[in-house]
Every structure is written in structure tokens, then in C-alpha cells.
N, C-alpha and C positions, 0 to 999 in steps of 0.2 A: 263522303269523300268526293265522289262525281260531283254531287252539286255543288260544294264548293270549288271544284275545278272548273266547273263551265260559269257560275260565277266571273272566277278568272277572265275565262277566256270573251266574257261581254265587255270586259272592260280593258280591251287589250291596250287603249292611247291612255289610260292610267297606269304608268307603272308603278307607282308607289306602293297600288297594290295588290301585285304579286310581291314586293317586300314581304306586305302588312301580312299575306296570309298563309307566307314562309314560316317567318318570325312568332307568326302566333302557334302553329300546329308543332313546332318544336318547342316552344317553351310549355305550353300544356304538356308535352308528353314527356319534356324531362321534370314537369313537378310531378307526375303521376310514378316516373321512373325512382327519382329523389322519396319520396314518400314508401315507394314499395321496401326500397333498400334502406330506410331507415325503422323499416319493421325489425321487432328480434326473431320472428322467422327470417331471416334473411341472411342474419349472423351464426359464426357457431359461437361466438362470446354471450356472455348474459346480457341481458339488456339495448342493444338492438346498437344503432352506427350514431353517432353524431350527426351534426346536419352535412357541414363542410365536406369530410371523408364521403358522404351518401352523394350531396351534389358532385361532386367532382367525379366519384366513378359513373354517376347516370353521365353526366354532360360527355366522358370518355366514349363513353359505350354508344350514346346516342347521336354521337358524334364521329363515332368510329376512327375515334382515336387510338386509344389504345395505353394512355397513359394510368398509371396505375399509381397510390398512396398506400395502398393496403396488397398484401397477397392475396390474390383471385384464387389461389388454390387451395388456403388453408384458412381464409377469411370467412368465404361465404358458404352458407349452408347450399345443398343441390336447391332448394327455390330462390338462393339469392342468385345463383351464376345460372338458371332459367330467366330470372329477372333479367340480367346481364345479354344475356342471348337475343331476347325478343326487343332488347333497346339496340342492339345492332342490328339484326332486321328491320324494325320499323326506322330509323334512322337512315340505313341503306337505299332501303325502297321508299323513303321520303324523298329524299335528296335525288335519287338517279328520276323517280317520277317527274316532280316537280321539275326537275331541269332538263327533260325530255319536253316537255308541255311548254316551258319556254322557251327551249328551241325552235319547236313548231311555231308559237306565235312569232321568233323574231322571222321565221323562212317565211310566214305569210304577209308581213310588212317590207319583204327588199321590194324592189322597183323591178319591172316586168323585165331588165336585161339581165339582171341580178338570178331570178327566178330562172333561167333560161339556162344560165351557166351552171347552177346547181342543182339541177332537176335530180340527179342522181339522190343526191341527198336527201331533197324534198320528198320521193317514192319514199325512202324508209323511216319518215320521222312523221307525216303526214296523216291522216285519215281521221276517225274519229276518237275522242281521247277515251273511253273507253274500250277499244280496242287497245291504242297504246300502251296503256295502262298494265290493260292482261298481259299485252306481251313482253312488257318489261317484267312484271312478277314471272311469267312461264320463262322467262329465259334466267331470272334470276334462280328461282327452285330447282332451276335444271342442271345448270351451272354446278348450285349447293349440293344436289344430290349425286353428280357426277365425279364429282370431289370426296364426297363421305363415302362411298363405297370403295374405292382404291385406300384410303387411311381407315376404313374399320376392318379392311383385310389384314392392314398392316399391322393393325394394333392387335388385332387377335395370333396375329404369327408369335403376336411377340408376348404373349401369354395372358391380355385380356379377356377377363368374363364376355360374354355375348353384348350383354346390358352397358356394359362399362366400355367398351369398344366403339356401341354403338354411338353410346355419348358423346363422347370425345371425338368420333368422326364426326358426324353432327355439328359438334359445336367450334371445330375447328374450321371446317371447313366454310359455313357460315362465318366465322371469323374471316379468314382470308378472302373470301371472293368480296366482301365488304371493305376490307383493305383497315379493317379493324387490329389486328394483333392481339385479340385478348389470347392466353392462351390458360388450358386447366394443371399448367407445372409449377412451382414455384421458381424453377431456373427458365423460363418459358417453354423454349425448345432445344436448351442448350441440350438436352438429352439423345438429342436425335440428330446431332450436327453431322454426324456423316452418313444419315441414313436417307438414303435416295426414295426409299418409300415412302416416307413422309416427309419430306423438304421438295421433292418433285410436285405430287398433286399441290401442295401448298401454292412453289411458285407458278404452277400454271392458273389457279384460279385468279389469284392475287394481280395477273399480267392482264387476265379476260376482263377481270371487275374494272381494271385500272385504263381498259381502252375508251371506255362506254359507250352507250346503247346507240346511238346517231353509226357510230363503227360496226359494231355487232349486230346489228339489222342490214348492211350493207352488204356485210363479210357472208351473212347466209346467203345472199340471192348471186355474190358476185365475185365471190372468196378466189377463185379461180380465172378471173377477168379484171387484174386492176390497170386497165385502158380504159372501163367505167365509173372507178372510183374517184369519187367528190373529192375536192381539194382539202378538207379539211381529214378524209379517210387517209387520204395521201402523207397528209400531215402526221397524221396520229401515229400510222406504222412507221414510214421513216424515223421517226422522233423517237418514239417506244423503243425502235429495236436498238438506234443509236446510242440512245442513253443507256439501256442495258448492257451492249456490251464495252462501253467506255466504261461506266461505273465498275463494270465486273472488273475487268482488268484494271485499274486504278486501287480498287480496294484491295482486291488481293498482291499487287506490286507491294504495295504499301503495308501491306500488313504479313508480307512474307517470311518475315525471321522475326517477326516478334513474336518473340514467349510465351507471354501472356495470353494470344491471341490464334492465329493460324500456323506460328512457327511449332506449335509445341504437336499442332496433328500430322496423321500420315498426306503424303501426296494428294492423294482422291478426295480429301478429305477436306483436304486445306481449299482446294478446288471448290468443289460442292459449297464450302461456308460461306467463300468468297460470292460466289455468284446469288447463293442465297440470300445474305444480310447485303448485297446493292439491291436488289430486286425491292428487299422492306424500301429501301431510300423513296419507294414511287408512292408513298405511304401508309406502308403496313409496320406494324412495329414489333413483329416478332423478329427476336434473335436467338443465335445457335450461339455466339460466342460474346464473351462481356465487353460490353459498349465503351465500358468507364474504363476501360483498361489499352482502347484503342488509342496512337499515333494522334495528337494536335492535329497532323495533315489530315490525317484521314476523317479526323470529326470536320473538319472546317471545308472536306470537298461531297463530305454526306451531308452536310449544309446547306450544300447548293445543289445540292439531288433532293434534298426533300422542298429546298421553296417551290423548284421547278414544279413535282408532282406527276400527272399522268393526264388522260383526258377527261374536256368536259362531260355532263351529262351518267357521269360513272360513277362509281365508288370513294374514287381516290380525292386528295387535296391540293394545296399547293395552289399556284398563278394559271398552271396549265401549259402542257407540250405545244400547244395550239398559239400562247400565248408567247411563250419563250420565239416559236419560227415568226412572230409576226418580228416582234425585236428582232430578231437574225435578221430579219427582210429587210427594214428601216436601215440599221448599220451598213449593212450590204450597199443598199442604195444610194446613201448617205457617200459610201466610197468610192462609189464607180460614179458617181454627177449624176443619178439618174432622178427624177420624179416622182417614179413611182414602186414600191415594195414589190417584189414579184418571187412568187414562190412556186414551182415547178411550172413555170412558164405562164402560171396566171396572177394576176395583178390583186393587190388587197387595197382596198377601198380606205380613204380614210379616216372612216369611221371607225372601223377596226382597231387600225393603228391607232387613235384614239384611247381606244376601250383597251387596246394591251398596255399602252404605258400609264394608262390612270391606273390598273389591278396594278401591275408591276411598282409603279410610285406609291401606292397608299399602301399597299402589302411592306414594302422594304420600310416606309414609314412605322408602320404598325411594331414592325421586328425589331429596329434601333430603341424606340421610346421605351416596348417592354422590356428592352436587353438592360437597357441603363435603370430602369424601375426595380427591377429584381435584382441586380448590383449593389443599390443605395441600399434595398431591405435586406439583403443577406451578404454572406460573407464570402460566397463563391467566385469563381475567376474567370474570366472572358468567353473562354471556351466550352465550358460545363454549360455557363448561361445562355448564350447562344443557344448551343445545340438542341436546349430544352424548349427556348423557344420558338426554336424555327419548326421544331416537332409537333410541337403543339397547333402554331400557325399551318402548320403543313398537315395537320389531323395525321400523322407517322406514327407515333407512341413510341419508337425508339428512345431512349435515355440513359444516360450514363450514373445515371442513378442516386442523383441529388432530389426527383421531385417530393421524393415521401420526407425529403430533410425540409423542405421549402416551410416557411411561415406562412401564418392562414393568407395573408396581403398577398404575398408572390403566391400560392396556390391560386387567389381570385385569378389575378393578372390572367393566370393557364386558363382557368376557367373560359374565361371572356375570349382568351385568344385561341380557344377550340372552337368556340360556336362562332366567332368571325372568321375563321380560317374556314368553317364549310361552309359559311352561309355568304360569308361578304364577298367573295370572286362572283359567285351567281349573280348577288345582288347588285353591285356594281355593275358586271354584263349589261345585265336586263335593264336597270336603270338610265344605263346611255343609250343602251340600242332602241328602247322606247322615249329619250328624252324629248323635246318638244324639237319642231325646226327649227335652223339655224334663223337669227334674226335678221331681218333683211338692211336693218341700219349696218351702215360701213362707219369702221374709223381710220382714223389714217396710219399707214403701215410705217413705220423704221425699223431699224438693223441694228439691234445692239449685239459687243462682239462678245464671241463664244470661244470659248474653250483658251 
């Protein structure tokens, strides 16, 4: 692993290949995932998984999706959802690594006034990659284990065996702080929608996993000092906390007298579901209440909370909060006559802006083609399709519960649109930010008119 990282890091004016060795270390380890789960150890049915149903839940799991074909609770034997568990960790701690490591290389390619302004950030992304490395795992096991002990208290109040308690804490909470959603119920969490002892630890991991590590190395040295913090730390909590309490409020307005959903529980309770299924939006996909039974409004503005996502470098999916404020900035600037993007009083480079509307253009590209793809092959209607796809795009796992109906075609589609949803925002990133200089040939500029 190191050597292939410092590899990497010789060939930092080639980006293609940190693509190349993205792209390979995930697909080796979801044939190795695919192969495990297609053992009949793995199954409790005779004779072991198909190849499809096995691909799709490793590509979920290693991708920390969250989407599911088969019930994770009554499908897999305890070595298949072990299987299940260890592809969202290594999946987890691939993805937050690897986009930690290229962090640091794009911080060590700004230009010396560039470095100056974000020293702050530099201090906690910086040093050497096996250091980083550990500290990403130590902060993630610590996270996981801070999590499983408040829900295997819980689970044992609630009349779990010791061993069974312990599981379930375990594997939940490793679920959440990965922003994964697997969960071991067959309703997921519908069981526990008004229980603050397990929907609490949940959302707190799920929020940590969802800021990432460039944030969470910041927040230890300076958690109490944000006159220090880098503009992009800046970014993340603004944006985090904004989205969460718009989404909270939104979803619960919305889904307040209906029935089927949060109308039918007590007060606290309706509360708690609300705040908890926005929180899944930042891409975790467990739910306490049925998705498919939700408001049109409400799926089509969970939508737009799952393209968004959470932060780079972390767990989560999506285009990125980082990336939504660069858009906010352009608009912004775009309305007042001004130049230049400016966000808490500092200025975003053009390059940036760049790299935010190529993710935000080839993502929204991505979501339309598949929306209309799995239209033509199935029979479902605007809104179910969507939502599945922009979950899948957005590695969320949230669904209204058409994917286990989809055809093997539309099941691919998901497929491919999990592993570009967590690999292609990186990849794109890195790809611009290492792309070659601009060429020094000029052509001649005209004004065609807009809008």
C-alpha cells in the first residue's frame, strides 16, 4: 500500500495516474468482494448468489452505497454480511486515503501566494503519507468505536445477547461513519424511528464521516479558534450545518401530515425521523420511515441534498458542499458585476471554478442520460427513476424501493453509477488540478449572447 502511494506521489505532473491506481485498487477488491459473496457460504439459500445480485451488493458495499437487491438481513449468512462489513471499511478508508494523499499533492502544486493563504490547511493535510495514512485509520477506528459503544449499550437495554449487541453495534456504526447505510433489519431502521439512542449516535457519526479528514485534522488543533480556520474548513461547517438544518426543516414541513410517513407518529418522534432521514440525504441511506411512500416534493428536494453530498476527502458522495459554494460564489459574482468568486472574504481562483462546473456539468450529465436509460428499459415514472439514480450517483443508498424490481440493464446502469459517483468527483478534481498549463497560443475572443 505505501509503495504504491509514494509511487503516486513521484509522479505527481502525471495525473492520469492517480486515476490509474484509483481505478485499479477498487476494481481488484470488488472482484475479490463479488467472488467472496458469490460463495454458498455467504448465502443462507443453497447454492450460493448469482453473479449480478453478488456484483451489485459488493460494488454497494465497496462503495458505500448502501443500495440493496436482496435483504442484507435475511439473505446473507453472518460470513456473508462479515463480507459486507470489511467492503465498507476497505472501501471507506480507500476513498478518504487516497483523497487525502491527493489533497496534499494538489496543496503542494499551488503557487507560493496560494500556499501562504492556506497554511492553515496545509499544517493538517501535510507531512509524510505514512503518517497520514495512520492518522486517517486512527481517527477513523476511533470514530467507529465511539459509535459502537453508545449503540451496543443501546441494543442491550433493549434485550440483546452480549455477542448480538456487540454485532450490531459494530456493524452499524462502521456503517454510518462511512456514510454506507447498510443496516442488519430487514425494515433497516424503521424499528427504531423514535429511539434517540440509536438514531443519535448514528447521526453524529454519519455528520463526522461526512465533513472529512482535511476538516477533522483542523477541528482537533483548532476546534475552538475558527479565526484559524482554512477557507475550505470554513466552507464545509457553514455549508454542513446549513444544509442540515434547511433539509431538516423542509422534510419534516413536508411530510408533516402525511400518513403514511411522519403524520402517523407522536410529536418527538416525527421530529427525530425528520431530522434523521435529511441527515441520510448527505449520503447514507438508512431510513426510519418508507421512502416510496414519501410526497413527489419531498423525493425531488431529497434530490438535490443527495447530488449535493458533504465534504471532500471523507466518506460521503455527491459533487461536494465545497463545490455547491464555489457555484453560489460565481452566481453571486456573476450578479453583483464583479470578477471575481469570493467566499468569506477570500477569493476562488479560476481554476476552481473551473473544476466545480466541469464535476457539477458531467455529474448533472451523468444523472439525465442514466434517468432517461432506465426509463426506456423499465416501466417506472420520473420520479422513482430519478431518485434511484441520483442515490446511486450520490453513493446515498436511500430508495423508494423499485432497485430490487430493476432489469439486469438498469441494475448495470446503478452499477457503473456507484463506482463513478465515488470515484469520478475525485477523479475529475485531480485530473484538472494536475492538468498540463494553459497553452500559450491565443485565439481571438467574441461574445455570443447568453441567456
Amino acid at each position: 500500500m505505501l509503495r504504491m502511494i509514494q509511487f503516486v506521489s513521484k509522479t505527481q505532473r502525471h495525473y492520469f495516474n492517480y486515476a490509474a491506481v484509483i481505478l485499479s485498487g477498487f476494481l481488484i477488491a470488488l472482484l475479490i468482494g463479488t467472488c467472496l459473496l458469490m460463495l454458498p457460504l455467504s448465502t443462507v439459500h443453497v447454492g450460493g448468489l448469482p453473479l449480478l445480485p453478488a456484483l451489485f451488493t459488493a460494488t454497494s458495499a465497496l462503495c458505500v452505497t448502501g443500495l440493496t437487491i436482496v435483504d442484507t438481513a435475511t439473505y446473507w449468512t453472518d460470513f456473508g454480511k462479515v463480507v459486507i462489513l470489511l467492503l465498507i471499511q476497505v472501501g471507506g478508508f480507500g476513498v478518504m486515503s487516497f483523497a487525502a494523499v491527493l489533497a496534499q499533492a494538489v496543496i503542494r502544486r499551488e503557487s507560493h501566494s496560494a500556499k501562504l493563504a492556506s497554511a492553515a490547511e496545509r499544517r493538517s493535510v501535510t507531512g509524510r503519507l505514512g503518517v497520514l495514512l495512520r492518522r486517517v485509520l486512527g481517527t477513523s477506528l476511533l470514530v467507529e468505536l465511539l459509535t459502537a459503544i453508545p449503540l451496543t449499550i443501546r441494543f442491550l437495554s433493549l434485550g440483546y445477547s452480549l455477542p448480538r449487541a456487540l454485532w450490531h453495534g459494530v456493524f452499524h456504526a462502521v456503517s454510518a461513519f462511512n456514510n454506507a447505510g447498510f443496516a442488519l433489519y430487514s425494515d433497516n431502521m424503521s424499528s427504531f424511528v423514535g429511539d434517540w439512542g440509536v438514531c443519535l449516535p448514528l447521526i453524529i457519526a454519519i455528520i463526522i464521516g461526512g465533513l472529512g479528514f482535511p476538516v477533522l485534522f483542523q477541528l482537533r488543533t483548532s476546534l475552538f479558534k475558527p479565526y484559524r480556520w482554512s477557507l475550505h474548513t470554513r466552507m464545509m461547517i457553514a455549508g454542513t450545518g446549513g444544509l442540515l438544518v434547511f433539509s431538516s426543516l423542509l422534510i419534516t414541513a413536508f411530510e408533516w401530515h402525511n400518513p403514511k410517513t411522519l403524520g402517523k407518529l407522536p410529536t418527538a418522534d416525527a421530529i427525530l425521523a425528520g431530522i434523521f432521514q435529511a441527515v441520510q440525504t448527505r449520503t447514507t441511506g438508512f431510513n426510519s420511515i418508507d421512502i416510496g411512500q414519501m410526497h413527489e416534493s419531498t423525493l425531488f428536494a431529497m434530490d438535490t441534498f443527495m447530488f449535493i453530498g458533504a465534504g471532500p476527502a471523507g466518506t460521503a458522495g455527491g459533487i461536494k458542499i465545497t463545490t455547491m459554494f464555489a457555484l453560489l460564489a460565481i452566481v453571486a459574482a456573476v450578479i453583483r458585476g464583479r470578477n471575481q468568486a469570493v467566499v468569506f472574504g477570500k477569493s476562488i481562483s479560476s481554476e476552481v471554478v473551473h473544476q466545480a462546473v466541469a464535476v457539477v456539468v458531467l455529474g448533472f450529465i451523468l444523472v439525465v442520460t442514466s434517468t432517461i436509460s432506465i426509463m426506456f428499459l423499465t416501466h417506472f415514472n420520473l420520479s422513482q427513476t430519478l431518485f434511484e439514480v441520483f442515490s446511486a450517483f450520490g453513493t446515498v443508498g436511500l430508495s423508494t424501493g423499485i432497485t430490487p424490481l430493476l432489469n439486469d440493464p438498469s441494475q448495470l446502469i446503478l452499477i457503473a453509477l456507484m463506482i463513478i459517483g465515488r470515484l469520478g468527483p475525485i477523479t475529475v478534481a485531480t485530473a484538472l488540478a494536475f492538468a498540463p498549463s494553459a497553452s500559450k497560443i491565443s485565439f481571438p475572443t467574441e461574445r455570443p449572447i447568453i441567456g
